[in-house]
C-alpha positions in Angstrom: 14.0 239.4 88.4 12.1 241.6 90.2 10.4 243.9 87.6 6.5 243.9 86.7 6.7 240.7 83.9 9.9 239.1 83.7 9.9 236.2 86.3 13.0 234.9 87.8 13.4 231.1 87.5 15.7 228.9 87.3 15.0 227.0 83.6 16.2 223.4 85.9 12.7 223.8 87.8 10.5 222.5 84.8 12.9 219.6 85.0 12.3 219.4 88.3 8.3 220.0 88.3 8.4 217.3 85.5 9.7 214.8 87.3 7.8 214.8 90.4 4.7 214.9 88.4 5.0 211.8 85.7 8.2 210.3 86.9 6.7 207.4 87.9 5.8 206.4 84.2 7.8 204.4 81.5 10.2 204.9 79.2 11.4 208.2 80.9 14.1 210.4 78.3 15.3 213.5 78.6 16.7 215.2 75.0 19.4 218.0 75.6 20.2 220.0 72.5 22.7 222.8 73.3 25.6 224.8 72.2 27.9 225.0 75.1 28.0 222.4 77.7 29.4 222.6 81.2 30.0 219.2 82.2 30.1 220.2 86.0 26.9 222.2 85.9 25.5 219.1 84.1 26.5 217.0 86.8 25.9 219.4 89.7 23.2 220.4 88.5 20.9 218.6 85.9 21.8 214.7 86.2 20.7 214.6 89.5 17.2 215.9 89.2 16.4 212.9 87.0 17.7 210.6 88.9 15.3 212.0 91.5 13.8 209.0 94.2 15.6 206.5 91.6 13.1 207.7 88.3 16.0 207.4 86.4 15.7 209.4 83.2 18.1 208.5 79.7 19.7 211.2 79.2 20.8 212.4 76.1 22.8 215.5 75.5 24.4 216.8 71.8 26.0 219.8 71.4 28.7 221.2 69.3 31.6 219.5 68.9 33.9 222.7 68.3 32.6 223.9 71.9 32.4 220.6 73.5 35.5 219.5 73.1 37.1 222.3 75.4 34.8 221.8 78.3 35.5 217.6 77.5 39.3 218.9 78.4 38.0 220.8 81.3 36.4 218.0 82.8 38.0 215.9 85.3 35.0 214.1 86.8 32.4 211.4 86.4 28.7 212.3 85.1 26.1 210.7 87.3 23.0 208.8 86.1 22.3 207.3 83.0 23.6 209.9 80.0 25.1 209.4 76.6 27.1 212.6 75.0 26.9 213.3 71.5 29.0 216.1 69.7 27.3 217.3 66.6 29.6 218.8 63.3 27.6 220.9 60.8 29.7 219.8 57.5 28.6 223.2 56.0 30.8 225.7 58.3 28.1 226.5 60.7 27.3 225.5 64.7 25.0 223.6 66.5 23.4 226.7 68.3 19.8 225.2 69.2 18.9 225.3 73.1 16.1 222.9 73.8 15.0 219.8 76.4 12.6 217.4 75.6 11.1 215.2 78.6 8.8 212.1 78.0 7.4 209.8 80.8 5.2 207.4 79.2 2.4 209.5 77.3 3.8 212.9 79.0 6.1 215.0 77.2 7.2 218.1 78.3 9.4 220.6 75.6 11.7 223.5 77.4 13.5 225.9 75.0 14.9 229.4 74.6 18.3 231.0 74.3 20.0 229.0 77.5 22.7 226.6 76.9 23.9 224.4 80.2 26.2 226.3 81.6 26.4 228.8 84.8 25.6 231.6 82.4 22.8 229.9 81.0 21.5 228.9 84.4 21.6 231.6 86.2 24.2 234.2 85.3 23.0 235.4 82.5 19.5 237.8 81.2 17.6 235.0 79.2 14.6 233.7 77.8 13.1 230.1 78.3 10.0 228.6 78.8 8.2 225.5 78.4 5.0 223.9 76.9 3.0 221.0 77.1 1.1 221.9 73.6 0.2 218.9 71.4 0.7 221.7 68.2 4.3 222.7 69.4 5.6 219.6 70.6 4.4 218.1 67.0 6.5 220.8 65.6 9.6 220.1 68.1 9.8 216.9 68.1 10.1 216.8 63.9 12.8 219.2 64.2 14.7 216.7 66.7 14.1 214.0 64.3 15.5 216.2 61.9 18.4 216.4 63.3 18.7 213.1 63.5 18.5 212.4 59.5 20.1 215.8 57.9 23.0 214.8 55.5 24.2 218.1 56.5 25.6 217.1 60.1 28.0 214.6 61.3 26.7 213.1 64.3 27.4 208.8 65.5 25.2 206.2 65.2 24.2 205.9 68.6 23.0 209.5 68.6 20.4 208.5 66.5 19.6 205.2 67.8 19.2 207.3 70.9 17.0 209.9 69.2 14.9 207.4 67.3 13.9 205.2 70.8 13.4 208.5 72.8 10.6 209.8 70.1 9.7 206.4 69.0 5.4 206.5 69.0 5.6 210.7 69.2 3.7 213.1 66.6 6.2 214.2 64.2 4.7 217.3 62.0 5.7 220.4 60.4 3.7 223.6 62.6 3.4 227.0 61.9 4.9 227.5 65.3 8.3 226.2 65.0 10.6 227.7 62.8 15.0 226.1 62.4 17.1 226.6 59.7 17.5 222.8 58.9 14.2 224.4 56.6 14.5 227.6 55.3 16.1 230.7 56.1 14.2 232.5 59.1 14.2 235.7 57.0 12.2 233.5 54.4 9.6 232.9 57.4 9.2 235.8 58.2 8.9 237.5 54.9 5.8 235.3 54.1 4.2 234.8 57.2 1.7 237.7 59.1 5.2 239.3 60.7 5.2 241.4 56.8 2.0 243.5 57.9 4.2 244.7 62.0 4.7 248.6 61.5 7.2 247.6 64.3 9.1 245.0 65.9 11.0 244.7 68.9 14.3 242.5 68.8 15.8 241.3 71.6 19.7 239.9 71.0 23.2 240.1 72.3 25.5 242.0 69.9 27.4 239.3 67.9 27.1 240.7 64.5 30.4 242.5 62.1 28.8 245.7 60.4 28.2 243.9 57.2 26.6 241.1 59.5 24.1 243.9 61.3 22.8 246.0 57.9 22.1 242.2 56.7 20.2 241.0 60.2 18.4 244.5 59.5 17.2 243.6 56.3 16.0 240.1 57.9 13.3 241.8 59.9 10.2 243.2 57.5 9.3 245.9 59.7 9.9 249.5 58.9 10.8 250.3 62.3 13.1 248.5 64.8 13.6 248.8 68.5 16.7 246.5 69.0 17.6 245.9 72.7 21.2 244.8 72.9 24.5 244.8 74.8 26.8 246.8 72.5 26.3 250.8 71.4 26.4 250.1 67.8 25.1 251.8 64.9 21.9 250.0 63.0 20.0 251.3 60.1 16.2 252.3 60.3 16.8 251.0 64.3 16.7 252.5 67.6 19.0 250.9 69.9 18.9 250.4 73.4 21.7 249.0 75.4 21.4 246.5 78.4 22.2 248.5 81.3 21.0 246.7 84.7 21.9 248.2 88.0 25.2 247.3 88.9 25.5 244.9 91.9 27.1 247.1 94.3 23.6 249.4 93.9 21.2 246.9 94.5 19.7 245.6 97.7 21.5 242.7 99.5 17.9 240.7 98.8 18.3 241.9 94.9 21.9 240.7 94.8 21.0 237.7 92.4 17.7 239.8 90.5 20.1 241.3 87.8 21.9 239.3 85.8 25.0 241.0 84.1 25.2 239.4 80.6 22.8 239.5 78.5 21.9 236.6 76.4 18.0 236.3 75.8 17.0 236.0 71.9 13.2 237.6 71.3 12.0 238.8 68.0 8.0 240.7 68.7 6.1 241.5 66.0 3.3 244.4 67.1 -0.1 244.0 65.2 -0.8 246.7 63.4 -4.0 248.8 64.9 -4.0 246.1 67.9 -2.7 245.6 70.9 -1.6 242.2 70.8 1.5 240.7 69.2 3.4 237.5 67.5 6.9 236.6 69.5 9.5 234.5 68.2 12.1 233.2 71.0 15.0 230.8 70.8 18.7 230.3 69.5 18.9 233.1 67.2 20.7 235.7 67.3 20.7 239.1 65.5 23.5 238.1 62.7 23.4 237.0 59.1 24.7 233.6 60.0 21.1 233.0 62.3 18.8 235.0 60.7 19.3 234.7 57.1 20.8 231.1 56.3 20.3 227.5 56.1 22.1 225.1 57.3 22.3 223.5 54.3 23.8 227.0 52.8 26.3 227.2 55.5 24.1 228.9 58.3 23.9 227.1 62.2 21.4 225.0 63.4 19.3 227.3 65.0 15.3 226.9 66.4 12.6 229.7 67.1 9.2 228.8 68.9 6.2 231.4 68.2 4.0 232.4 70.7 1.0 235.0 70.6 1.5 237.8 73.3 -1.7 239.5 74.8 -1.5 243.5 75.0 -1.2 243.2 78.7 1.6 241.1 78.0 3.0 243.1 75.7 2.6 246.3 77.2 4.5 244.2 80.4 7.4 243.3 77.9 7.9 247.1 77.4 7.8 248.0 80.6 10.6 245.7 81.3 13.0 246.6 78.6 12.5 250.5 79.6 13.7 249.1 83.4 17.2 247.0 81.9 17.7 249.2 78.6 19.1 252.7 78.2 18.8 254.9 74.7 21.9 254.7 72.6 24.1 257.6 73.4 27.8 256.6 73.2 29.9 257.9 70.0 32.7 256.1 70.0 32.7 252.7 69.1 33.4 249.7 71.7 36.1 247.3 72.1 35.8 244.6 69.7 35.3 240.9 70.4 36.1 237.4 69.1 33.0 236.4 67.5 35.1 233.4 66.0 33.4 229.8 67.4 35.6 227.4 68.6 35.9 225.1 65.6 36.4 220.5 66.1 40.0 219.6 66.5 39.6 215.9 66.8 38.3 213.8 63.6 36.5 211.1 65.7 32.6 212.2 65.9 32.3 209.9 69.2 32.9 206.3 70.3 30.9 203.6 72.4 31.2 200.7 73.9 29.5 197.2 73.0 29.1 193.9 74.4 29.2 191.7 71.1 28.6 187.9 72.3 30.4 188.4 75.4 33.2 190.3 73.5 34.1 193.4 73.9 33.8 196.6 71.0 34.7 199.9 71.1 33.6 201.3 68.2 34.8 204.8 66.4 33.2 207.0 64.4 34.7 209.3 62.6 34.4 212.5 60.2 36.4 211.3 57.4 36.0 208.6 55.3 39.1 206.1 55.6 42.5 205.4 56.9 43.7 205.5 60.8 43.2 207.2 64.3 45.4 207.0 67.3 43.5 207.0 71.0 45.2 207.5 73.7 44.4 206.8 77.6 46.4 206.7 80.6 49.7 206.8 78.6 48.6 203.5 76.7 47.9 204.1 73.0 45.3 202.1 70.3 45.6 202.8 66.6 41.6 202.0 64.9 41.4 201.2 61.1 38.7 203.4 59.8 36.4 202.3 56.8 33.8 203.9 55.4 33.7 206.4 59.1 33.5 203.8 61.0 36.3 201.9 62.7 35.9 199.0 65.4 38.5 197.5 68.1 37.8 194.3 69.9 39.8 191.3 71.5 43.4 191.9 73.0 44.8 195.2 71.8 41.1 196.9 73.0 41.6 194.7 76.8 44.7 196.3 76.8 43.8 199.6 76.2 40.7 200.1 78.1 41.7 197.1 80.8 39.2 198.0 83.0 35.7 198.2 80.9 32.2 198.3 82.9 29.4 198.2 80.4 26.7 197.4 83.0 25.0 201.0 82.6 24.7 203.9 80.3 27.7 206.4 80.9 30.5 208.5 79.6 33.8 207.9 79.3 36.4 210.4 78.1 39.7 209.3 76.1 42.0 211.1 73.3 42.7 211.5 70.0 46.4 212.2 69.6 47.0 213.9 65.7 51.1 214.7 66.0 52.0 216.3 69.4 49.0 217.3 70.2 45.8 215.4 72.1 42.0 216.0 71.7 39.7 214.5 74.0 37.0 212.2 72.7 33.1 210.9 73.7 32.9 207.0 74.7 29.3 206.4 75.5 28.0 203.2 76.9 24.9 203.9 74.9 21.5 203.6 76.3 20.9 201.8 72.6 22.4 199.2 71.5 24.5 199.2 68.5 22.5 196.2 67.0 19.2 197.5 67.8 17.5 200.4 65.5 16.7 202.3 68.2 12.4 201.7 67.5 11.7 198.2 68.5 9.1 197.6 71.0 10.8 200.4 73.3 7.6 200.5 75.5 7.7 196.9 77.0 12.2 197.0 76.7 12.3 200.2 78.8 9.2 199.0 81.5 10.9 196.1 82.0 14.4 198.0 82.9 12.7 200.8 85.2 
């Protein structure tokens, strides 16, 4: 983007940059949390890049199911590299919303975060926020939130999702920091209410428009400062705000060289917080947006997952930040109200979390995990049908019937394999990882000398 602070970048280049420095050293993960996924882009796009000169990275990606499962019918193809899916179900009515990569090569780790999820939108079609840090405070802080994930009775995820998640940040600082907020520990509002954001005057907010308008007067109330300057998409009334409303040049106007400097969506989540007799200023950016559901919930309480880095902005940097939003943002002037959308999120179908393949002395195991607690699923795949038992979430096929079913199995690397779920008429696809982790390991155990000797 061609203004005086906001730099155009693709968020794949810190991948990128990552990789050709440390990606020589052992173990190599990548961590992908994200809302949407576009399997294509992920392919096209993202597998490839750690796969770069044969460094290959284990890639691990979960997102939410709801969303997931309609780009998993999408998908006709085959994911490249070494990558394990994992669909994530908040039990409490919320979504999976965070938007974070985490990248280790031996002692190197590298966190990237902000309001992108993979898809063309989040890289490159759409106005957003990400960035990336190398800070031993913040990735503390990140890296605890991942592992939190991992253990919160509050989300159905499978087993190899942790195993994955446990190997990936085996030997890693895992620590609470002022600098990384989610709701997996209290509401955001909560944070901010007893933290230095209480003294702004004014803050700047920075959010697509999401919210009902019971959902905005309660994201008002979220932010402590007696004056707002909310920088949105939609011309919508807020109280004790001024609104601004995204309004970049349309591409027809701009310069043939400026054709890709716009982007027409906005998407970016910022919340600035402006010292008061100071230039300078505390920013929070991530997956929030500006609704009750993000700002003012757990997930415990039936809020999303959602994460927020803070960052300290100079007054140079701040004054650049303005200077920007004056060049993409025009005063609220409409009257009448806009066209209303579906802010509904796509919610599971299926009742199997995921399934993977395992190699069980020479015999083969596809094993299913599920959301409910007993009784039976029926998979489907290439017009051949398997019905699992399923006790206590967890069901396993083996021997014959699964030969039958799956007669072609290749369990030689980590990949992703999609089947269905049939439930009456209808047919849901369904995760079948060849996990990076095996099922009998604990995902810990002496990961340093397993993975060197692998790479």
């Amino acid at each position: 983007m061609k203004t005086s602070g906001l730099e155009s970048r693709r968020w794949v280049e810190g991948i990128a940059d990552f990789v050709r420095q440390y990606g020589r050293a052992t173990p190599r993960w990548a961590v992908f949390f994200t809302y949407e996924l576009t399997l294509d882009k992920l392919a096209r796009s993202i597998l490839p890049v750690l796969s770069h000169r044969g460094r290959q990275f284990r890639s691990v990606v979960l997102a939410d199911q709801g969303a997931l499962e309609g780009s998993l019918a999408l998908f006709s193809g085959k994911l490249p590299g070494s990558v394990n899916l994992h669909p994530v179900r908040c039990k409490r009515g919320g979504v999976f919303h965070p938007k974070l990569v985490l990248l280790r090569a031996g002692k190197h780790v590298r966190a990237c975060f902000g309001s992108a999820n993979i898809t063309d939108g989040g890289l490159g079609t759409n106005l957003e926020l990400w960035t990336e840090t190398e800070s031993a405070e913040m990735l503390a802080g990140l890296q605890r939130f991942i592992r939190q994930v991992a253990d919160s009775k509050d989300l159905a995820l499978d087993d190899g999702a942790r195993r994955n998640i446990a190997r990936a940040l085996c030997g890693l600082r895992q620590v609470e920091t002022p600098s990384v907020w989610s709701s997996l520990d209290e509401p955001f509002s909560s944070r901010l209410r007893k933290g230095p954001e209480r003294l702004a005057k004014r803050a700047t907010v920075l959010s697509p428009m999401y919210a009902s308008p019971g959902g905005i007067r309660a994201a008002r109330k979220a932010i402590p400062a007696p004056n707002v300057q909310l920088y949105t998409d939609a011309d919508l009334p807020v109280p004790a705000s001024t609104v601004f409303v995204y309004d970049p040049p349309h591409p027809a106007d701009q310069e043939e060289s400026d054709a890709d400097s716009f982007p027409q969506t906005l998407h970016a989540k910022a919340y600035v917080f402006h010292s008061p007799g100071r230039g300078d200023a505390l920013a929070w950016m991530g997956s929030a947006n500006f609704t009750k559901q993000a700002l003012t919930k757990t997930l415990a309480k039936g809020g999303n997952v959602e994460l927020m880095v803070q960052t300290t902005l100079p007054a140079d940097e701040v004054d650049t930040l303005g200077d920007d939003l004056k060049t993409l943002f025009t005063k609220q002037t409409a009257t009448e109200a806009p066209a209303k959308r579906d802010m509904t999120p796509p919610r599971p179908m299926s009742t199997i979390l995921a399934c993977e393949l395992a190699d069980k002395r020479g015999s083969h195991q596809l094993i299913v995990y599920t959301s409910f607690p007993a009784g039976h699923v029926t998979l489907e795949y290439e017009k051949r049908h398997l019905v699992v038992t399923i006790k206590a979430s967890r069901g396993v096929a083996t021997g014959p019937a699964l030969a039958r079913f799956l007669p072609h199995l290749d369990l030689s690397a980590a990949q992703v394999l999609v089947i269905y779920q049939r439930i009456g008429k209808d047919t849901h696809p369904v995760v079948v990882n060849v996990p990076h982790v095996p099922s009998d390991s604990d995902g810990a155990d002496a990961h340093s000398s397993i993975d060197a000797l692998i790479d």
